[in-house]
C-alpha positions as CSV (number, residue, x, y, z in Angstrom):
1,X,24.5,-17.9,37.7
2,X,24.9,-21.2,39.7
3,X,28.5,-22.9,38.8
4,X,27.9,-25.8,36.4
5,X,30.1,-28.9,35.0
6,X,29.8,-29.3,31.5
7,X,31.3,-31.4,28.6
8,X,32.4,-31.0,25.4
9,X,32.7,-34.2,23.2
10,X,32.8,-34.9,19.6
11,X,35.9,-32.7,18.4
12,X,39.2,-32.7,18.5
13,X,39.9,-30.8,21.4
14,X,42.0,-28.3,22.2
15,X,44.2,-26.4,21.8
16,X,42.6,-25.4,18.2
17,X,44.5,-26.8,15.3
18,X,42.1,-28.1,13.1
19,X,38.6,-26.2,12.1
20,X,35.3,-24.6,13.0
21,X,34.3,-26.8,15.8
22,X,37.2,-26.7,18.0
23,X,37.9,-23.0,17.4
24,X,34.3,-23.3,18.9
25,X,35.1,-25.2,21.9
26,X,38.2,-23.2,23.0
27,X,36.7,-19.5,22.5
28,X,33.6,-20.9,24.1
29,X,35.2,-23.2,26.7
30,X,37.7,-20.7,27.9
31,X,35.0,-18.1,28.9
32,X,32.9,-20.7,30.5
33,X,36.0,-21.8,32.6
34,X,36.4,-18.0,33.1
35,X,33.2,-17.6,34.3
36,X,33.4,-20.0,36.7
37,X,31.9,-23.2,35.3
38,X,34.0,-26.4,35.4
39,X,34.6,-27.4,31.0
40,X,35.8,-31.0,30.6
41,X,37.0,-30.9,27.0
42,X,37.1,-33.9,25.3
43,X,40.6,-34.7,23.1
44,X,41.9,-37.2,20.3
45,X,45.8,-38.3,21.5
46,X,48.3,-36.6,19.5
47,X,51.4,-37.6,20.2
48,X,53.0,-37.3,23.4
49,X,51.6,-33.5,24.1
50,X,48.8,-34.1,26.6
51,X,48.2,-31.1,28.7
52,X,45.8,-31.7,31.4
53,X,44.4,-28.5,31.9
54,X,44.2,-25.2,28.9
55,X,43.1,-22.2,29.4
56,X,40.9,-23.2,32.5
57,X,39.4,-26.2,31.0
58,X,39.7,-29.5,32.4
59,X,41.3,-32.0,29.3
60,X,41.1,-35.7,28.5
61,X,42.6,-37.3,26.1
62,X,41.4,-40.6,23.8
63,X,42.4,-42.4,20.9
64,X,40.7,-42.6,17.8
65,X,40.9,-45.0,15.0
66,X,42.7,-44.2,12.5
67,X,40.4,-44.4,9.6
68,X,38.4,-41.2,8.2
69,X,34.5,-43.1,8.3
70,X,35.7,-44.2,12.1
71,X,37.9,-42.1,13.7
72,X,35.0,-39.1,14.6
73,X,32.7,-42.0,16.1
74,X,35.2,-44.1,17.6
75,X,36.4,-41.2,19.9
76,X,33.2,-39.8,20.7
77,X,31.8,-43.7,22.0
78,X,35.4,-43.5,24.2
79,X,34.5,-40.5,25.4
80,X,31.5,-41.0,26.0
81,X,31.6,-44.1,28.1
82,X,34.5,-42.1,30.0
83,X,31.4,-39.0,30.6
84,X,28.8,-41.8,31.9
85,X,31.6,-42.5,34.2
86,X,32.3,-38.9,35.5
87,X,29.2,-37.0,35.0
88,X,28.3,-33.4,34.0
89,X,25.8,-31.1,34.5
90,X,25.2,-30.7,30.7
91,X,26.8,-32.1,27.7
92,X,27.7,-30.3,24.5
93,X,28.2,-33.0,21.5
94,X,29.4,-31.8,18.2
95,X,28.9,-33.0,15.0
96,X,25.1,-35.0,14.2
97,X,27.5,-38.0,12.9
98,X,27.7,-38.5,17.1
99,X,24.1,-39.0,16.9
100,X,23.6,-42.7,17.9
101,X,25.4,-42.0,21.2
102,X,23.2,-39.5,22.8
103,X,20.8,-41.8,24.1
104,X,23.4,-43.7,26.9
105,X,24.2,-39.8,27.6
106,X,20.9,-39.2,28.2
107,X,20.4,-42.5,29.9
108,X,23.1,-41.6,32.0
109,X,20.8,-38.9,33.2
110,X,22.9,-35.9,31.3
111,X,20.9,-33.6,29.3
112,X,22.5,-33.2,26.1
113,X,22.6,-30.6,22.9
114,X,24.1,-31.0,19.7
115,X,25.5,-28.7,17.3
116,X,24.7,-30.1,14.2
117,X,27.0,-28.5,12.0
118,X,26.6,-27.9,8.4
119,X,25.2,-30.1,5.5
120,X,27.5,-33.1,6.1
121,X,26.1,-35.5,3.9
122,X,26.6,-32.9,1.2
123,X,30.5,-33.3,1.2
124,X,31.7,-35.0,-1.6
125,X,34.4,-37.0,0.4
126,X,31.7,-39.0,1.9
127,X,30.5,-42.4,-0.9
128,X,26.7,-43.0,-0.6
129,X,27.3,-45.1,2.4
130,X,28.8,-42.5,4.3
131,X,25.9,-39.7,2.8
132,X,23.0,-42.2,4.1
133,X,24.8,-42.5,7.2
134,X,24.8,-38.2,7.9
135,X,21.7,-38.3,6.6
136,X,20.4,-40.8,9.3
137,X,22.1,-39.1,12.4
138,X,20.9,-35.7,11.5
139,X,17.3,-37.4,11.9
140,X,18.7,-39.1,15.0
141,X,19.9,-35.9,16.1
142,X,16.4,-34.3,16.1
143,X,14.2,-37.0,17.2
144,X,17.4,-38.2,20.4
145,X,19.3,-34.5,22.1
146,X,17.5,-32.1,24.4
147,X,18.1,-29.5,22.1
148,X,19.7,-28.4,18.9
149,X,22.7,-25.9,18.1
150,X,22.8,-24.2,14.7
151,X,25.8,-21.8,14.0
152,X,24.1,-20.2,11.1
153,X,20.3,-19.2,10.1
154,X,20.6,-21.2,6.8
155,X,21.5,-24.1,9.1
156,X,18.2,-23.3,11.7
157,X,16.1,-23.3,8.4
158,X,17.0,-26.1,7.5
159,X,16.1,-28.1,10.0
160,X,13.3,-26.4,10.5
161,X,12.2,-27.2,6.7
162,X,13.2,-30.4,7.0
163,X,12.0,-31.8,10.2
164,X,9.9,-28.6,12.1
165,X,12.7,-28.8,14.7
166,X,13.7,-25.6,16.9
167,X,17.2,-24.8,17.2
168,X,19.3,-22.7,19.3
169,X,21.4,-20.4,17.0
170,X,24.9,-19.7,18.2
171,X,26.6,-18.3,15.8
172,X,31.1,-17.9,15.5
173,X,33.1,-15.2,17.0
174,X,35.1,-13.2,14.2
175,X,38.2,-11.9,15.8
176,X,39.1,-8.5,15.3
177,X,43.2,-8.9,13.6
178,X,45.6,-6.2,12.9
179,X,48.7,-7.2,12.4
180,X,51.9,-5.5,11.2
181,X,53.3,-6.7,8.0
182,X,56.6,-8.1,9.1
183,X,55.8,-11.6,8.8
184,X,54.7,-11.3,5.3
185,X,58.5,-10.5,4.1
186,X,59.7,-14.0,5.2
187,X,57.8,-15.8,2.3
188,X,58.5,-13.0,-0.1
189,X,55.1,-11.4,-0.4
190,X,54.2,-7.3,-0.2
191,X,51.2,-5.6,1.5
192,X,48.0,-5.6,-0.8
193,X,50.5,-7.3,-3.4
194,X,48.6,-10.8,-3.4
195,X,44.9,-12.6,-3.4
196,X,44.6,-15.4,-0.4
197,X,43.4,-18.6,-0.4
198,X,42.8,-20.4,3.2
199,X,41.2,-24.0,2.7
200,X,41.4,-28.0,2.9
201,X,41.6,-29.3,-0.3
202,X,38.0,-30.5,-0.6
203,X,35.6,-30.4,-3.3
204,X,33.0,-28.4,-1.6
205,X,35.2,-25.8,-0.9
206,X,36.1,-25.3,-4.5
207,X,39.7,-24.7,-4.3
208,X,40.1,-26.2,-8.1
209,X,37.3,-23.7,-9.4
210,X,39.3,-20.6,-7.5
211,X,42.5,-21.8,-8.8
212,X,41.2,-22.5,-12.5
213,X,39.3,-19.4,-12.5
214,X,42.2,-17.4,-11.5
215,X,44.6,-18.5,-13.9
216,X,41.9,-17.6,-16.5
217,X,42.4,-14.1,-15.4
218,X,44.5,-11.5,-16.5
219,X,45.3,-11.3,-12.6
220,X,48.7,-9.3,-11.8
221,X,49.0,-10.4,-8.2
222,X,50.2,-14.2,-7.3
223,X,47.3,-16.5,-5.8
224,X,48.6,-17.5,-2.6
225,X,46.9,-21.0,-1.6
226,X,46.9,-21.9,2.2
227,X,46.0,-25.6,2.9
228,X,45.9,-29.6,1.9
229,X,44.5,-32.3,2.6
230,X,45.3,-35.8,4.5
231,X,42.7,-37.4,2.3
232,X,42.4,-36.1,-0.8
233,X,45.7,-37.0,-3.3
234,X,43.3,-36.8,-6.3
235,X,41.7,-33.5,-6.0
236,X,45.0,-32.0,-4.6
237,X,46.7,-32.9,-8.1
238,X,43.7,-31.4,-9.4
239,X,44.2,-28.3,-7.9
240,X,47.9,-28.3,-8.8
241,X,47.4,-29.2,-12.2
242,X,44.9,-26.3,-12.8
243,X,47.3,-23.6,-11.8
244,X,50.4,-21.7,-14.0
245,X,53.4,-20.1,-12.9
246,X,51.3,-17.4,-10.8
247,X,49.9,-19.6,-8.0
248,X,51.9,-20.5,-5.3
249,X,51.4,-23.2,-2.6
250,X,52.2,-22.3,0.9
251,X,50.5,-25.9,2.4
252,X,49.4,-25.6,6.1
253,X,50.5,-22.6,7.5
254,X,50.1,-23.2,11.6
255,X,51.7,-20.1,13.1
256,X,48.2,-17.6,13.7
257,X,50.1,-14.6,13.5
258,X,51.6,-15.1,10.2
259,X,48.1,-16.4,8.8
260,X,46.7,-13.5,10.4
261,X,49.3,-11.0,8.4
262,X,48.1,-13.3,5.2
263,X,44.6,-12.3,5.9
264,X,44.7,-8.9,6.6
265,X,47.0,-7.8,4.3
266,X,45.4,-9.7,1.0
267,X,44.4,-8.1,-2.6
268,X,41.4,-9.9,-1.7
269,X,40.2,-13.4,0.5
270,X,38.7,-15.8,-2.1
271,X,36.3,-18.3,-0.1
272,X,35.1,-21.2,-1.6
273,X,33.2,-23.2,0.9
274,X,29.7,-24.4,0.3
275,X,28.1,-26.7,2.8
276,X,28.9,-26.0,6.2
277,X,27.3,-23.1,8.2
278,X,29.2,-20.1,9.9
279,X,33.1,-20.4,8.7
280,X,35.4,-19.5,11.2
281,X,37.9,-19.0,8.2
282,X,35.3,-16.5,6.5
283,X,34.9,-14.8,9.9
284,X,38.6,-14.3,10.3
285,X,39.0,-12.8,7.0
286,X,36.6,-10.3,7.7
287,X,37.7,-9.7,11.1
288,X,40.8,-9.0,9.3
289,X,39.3,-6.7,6.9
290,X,40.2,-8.9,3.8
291,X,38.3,-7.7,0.9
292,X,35.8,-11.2,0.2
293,X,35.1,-12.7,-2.6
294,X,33.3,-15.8,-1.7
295,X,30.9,-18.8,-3.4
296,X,27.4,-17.8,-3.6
297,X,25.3,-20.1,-1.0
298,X,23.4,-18.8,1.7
299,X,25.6,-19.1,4.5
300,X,28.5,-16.9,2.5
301,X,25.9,-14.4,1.8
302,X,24.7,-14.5,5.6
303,X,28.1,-13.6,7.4
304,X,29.6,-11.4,4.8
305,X,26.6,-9.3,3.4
306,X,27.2,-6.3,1.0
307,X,30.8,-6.4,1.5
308,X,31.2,-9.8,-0.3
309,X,31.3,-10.3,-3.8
310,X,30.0,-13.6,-5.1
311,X,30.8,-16.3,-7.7
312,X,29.3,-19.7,-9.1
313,X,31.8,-20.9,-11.4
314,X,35.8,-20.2,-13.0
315,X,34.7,-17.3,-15.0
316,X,33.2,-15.4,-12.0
317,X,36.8,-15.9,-10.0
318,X,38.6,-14.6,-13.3
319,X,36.0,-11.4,-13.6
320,X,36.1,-10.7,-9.8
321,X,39.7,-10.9,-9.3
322,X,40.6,-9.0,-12.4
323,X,37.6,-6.5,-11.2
324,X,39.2,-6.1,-7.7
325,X,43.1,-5.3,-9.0
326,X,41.2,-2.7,-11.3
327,X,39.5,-0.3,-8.7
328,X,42.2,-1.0,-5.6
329,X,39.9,2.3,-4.0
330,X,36.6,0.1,-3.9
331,X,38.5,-3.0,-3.4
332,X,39.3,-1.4,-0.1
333,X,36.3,0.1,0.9
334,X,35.2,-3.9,0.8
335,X,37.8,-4.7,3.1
336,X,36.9,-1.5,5.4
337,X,32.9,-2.8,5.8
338,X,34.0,-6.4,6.2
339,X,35.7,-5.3,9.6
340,X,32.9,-3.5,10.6
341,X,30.2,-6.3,9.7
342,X,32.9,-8.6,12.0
343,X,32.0,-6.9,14.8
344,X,28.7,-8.0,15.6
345,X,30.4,-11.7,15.7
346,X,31.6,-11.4,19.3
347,X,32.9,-14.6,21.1
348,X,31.6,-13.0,24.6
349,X,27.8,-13.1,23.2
350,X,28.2,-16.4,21.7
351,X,29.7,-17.5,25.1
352,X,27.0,-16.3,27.1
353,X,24.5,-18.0,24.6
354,X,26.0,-21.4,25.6
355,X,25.9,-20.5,29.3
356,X,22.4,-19.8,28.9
357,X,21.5,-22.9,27.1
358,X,23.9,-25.0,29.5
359,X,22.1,-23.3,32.5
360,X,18.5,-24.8,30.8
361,X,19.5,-28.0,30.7
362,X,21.0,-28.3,33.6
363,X,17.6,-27.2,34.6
364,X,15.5,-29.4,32.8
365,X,13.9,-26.7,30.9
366,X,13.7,-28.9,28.0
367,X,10.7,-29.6,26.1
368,X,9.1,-33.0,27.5
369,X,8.9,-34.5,23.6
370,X,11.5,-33.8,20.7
371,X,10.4,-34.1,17.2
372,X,10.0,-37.0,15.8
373,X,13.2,-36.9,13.6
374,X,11.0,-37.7,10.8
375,X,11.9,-35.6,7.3
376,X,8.4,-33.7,6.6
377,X,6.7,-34.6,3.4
378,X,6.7,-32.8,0.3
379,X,3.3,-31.1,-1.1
380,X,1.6,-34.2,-2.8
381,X,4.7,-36.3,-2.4
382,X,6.9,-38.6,-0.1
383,X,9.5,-37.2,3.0
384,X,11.2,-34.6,0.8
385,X,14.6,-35.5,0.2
386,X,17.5,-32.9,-0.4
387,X,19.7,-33.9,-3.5
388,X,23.1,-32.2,-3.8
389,X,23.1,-30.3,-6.7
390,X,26.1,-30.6,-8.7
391,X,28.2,-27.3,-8.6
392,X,31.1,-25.6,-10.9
393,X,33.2,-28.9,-12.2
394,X,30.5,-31.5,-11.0
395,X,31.1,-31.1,-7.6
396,X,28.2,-31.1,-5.3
């Protein structure tokens, strides 16, 4: 295949520190770079640690604002006006909120995809201003990029309910972790002796409704909770002021290997996100061949299959985790098919999926009209219109 120049813009960047999109871009980016292709990764500044090259990929660095409803959009119109000034091949944007910048890209003469990411609008951080906004930009998203990236099938359904729009599904890697059990003794904690947490304090990922259900249990093992959040004071006191003696609090844990040793060697993984599409956190766990016990949506029940167990409110945590420390023999069975379902998630395929799609657009083998971005109407009714429906705790 003919060496390309692409870009990736709309994350943070790399190296991966943050979530689902920039694990994205480095697993991705790195085998592009490896393959040949030049990668231009777009970055937010952090501090004085601005590397110009990783792993083969070609970094730059912009500043954001500093405001949650800004700082995605700020950085991606910086680093966009820096791509119409150096162009690519192809462009990669992340995130449908970067919508109403794809048309100077394409004006620019670069054809374009976005990854539209979960249900945005659905996350309960966001006020109605901000849910009208995602809302809009998905439709913008459809109607203004060359083509459309969905990292799960419930995603591709969606928009294909929604608006008859094709999508290109590229799915998350799930790495394959084994780690020995030494880094487990520095915070006190056994093999198999404790159920694992990994999450931002958010609403949609239902921390509070683990930790309440949990201490509802008659669970033996601690809880061990990995995560905060910058943003969210209220619901973390929430969290905190559902738990007893049994939960502990680790906050960000940042060293991979450690988390790694958390994951693999849990009781069982309790997930509790609900609106975004493949979770790299969900992929790790079974990649890791942690036992799952994750909220019941689609895209929980798409990556983990049989091997999960599912709940929809506290009194499904406290039956499942009390369930689980009862039969340890099937609890680890669980774990044993959750490593082999985590092999067909492979960061090579998903790799070549974006080579493939970069090679298209690079070769204008786009369709000559997109869809009209327009929500399709309802059976005897207006554009249907997706309502969050209000989960465990009133959370949608």
């Amino acid at each position: 295949m003919q060496a390309l120049s692409i870009a990736m813009v709309g994350t943070r960047g790399v190296p991966a520190r943050y979530g689902g999109f920039e694990t994205a871009v480095e697993e991705v980016g790195r085998r592009l770079a490896a393959a040949g292709h030049r990668v231009v990764v777009y970055c937010r500044t952090a501090g004085d640690d601005r590397p110009e090259r990783y792993l083969g990929m070609e970094l730059v660095h912009l500043p954001a604002a500093r405001k949650r409803s800004l700082e995605t959009l700020s950085h991606s119109a910086l680093s966009v006006l820096h791509l119409l000034r150096h162009r690519t091949d192809a462009a990669f944007v992340f995130n449908a909120a970067n919508a109403p910048l794809l048309p100077l890209v394409r004006a620019a003469g670069i054809p374009v995809a976005t990854h539209v990411d979960g249900l945005e609008w659905r996350r309960a951080k966001w006020g109605g201003a901000g849910r009208r906004y995602y809302r809009a930009a998905e439709a913008l998203a459809v109607r203004w990029s060359d083509a459309l990236i969905a990292d799960a099938q419930g995603i591709a359904d969606y928009y294909r309910r929604e608006f008859d729009a094709p999508t290109t599904l590229l799915t998350y890697g799930a790495p394959l972790v084994a780690p020995g059990t030494e880094r487990l003794a520095e915070l006190g904690l056994e093999p198999g002796g404790y159920h694992l947490v990994v999450a931002r304090f958010e609403p949609e990922n239902h921390v509070d409704v683990i930790v309440d259900g949990y201490r509802r249990s008659g669970a033996r093992k601690p809880l061990v909770v990995v995560g905060s959040a910058p943003y969210a004071d209220e619901y973390t006191a929430r969290v905190h002021g559902l738990a007893d003696e049994r939960v502990r609090f680790l906050g960000g844990v940042w060293d991979q290997v450690q988390l790694d040793a958390l994951y693999a060697h849990s009781a069982t993984y309790l997930h509790g996100h609900s609106v975004g599409g493949t979770n790299p956190s969900l992929l790790r766990a079974l990649g890791a061949g942690a036992a799952v016990l994750a909220f019941d949506v689609d895209f929980n029940r798409e990556v983990a299959g049989a091997s999960g167990r599912y709940f929809a409110g506290p009194d499904d945590v406290a039956a499942l985790v009390t369930a689980a420390e009862a039969d340890p023999a099937g609890t680890e069975q669980a774990g044993r098919l959750a490593r082999r379902l985590a092999a067909s998630y492979d960061w090579d395929d998903v790799a070549a999926g974006y080579e493939r799609l970069a090679a298209r657009l690079a070769a204008g083998d786009v369709p000559a009209t997109r869809p009209s971005g327009r929500r399709r109407a309802a059976a005897g009714g207006p554009a249907a219109e997706l309502v969050p429906t209000p989960g465990p705790g009133g959370h949608p």
